[in-house]
N, C-alpha and C positions, 0 to 999 in steps of 0.2 A: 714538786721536784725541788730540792734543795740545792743548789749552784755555788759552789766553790773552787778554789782553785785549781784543786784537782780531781773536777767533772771531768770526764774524757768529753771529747769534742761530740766522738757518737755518738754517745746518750744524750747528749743538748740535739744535737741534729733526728735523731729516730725518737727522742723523749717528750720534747718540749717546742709546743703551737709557737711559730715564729722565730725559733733559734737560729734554724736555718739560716733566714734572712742574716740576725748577727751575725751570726760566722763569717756568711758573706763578707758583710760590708769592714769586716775587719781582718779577714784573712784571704778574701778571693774566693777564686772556684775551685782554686786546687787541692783544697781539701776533701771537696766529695768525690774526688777521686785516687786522694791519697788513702795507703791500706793504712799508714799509720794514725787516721783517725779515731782509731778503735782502740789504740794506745794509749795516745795522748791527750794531755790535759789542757785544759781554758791556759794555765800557765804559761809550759810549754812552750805551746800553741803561740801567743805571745811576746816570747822569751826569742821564739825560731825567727818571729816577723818584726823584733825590732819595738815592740809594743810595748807599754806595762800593761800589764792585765785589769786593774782597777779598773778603766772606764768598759770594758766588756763584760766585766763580772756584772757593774753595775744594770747595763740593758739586759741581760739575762735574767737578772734576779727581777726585775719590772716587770720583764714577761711572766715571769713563772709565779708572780701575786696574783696576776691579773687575771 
């Protein structure tokens, strides 16, 4: 899976072993309950929470080598 800025969140979370947990640990729980996950991008996502997205992109893309 190739991880960029503009991954939607769901496809990290339904796509890729362990994304979930990133998500988690950078956005909460309120994502997998939010509908706009399925929208929204790694940026976003980020941008909503105050974040840069670089160091998420980054454990993403680690997982998705591995």
């Amino acid at each position: 899976m190739e991880i960029s800025p503009d991954t939607l969140i769901g496809d990290i979370v339904r796509d890729l072993p362990g994304g979930e947990e990133v998500i988690k640990k950078y956005f909460g729980n309120g994502c997998f309950t939010c509908p706009g996950m399925n929208m929204e991008s790694v940026s976003f996502g980020a941008m909503m929470h105050g974040l840069e997205p670089e160091p998420i992109l980054r454990d993403l893309r680690e997982l998705a080598i591995n």
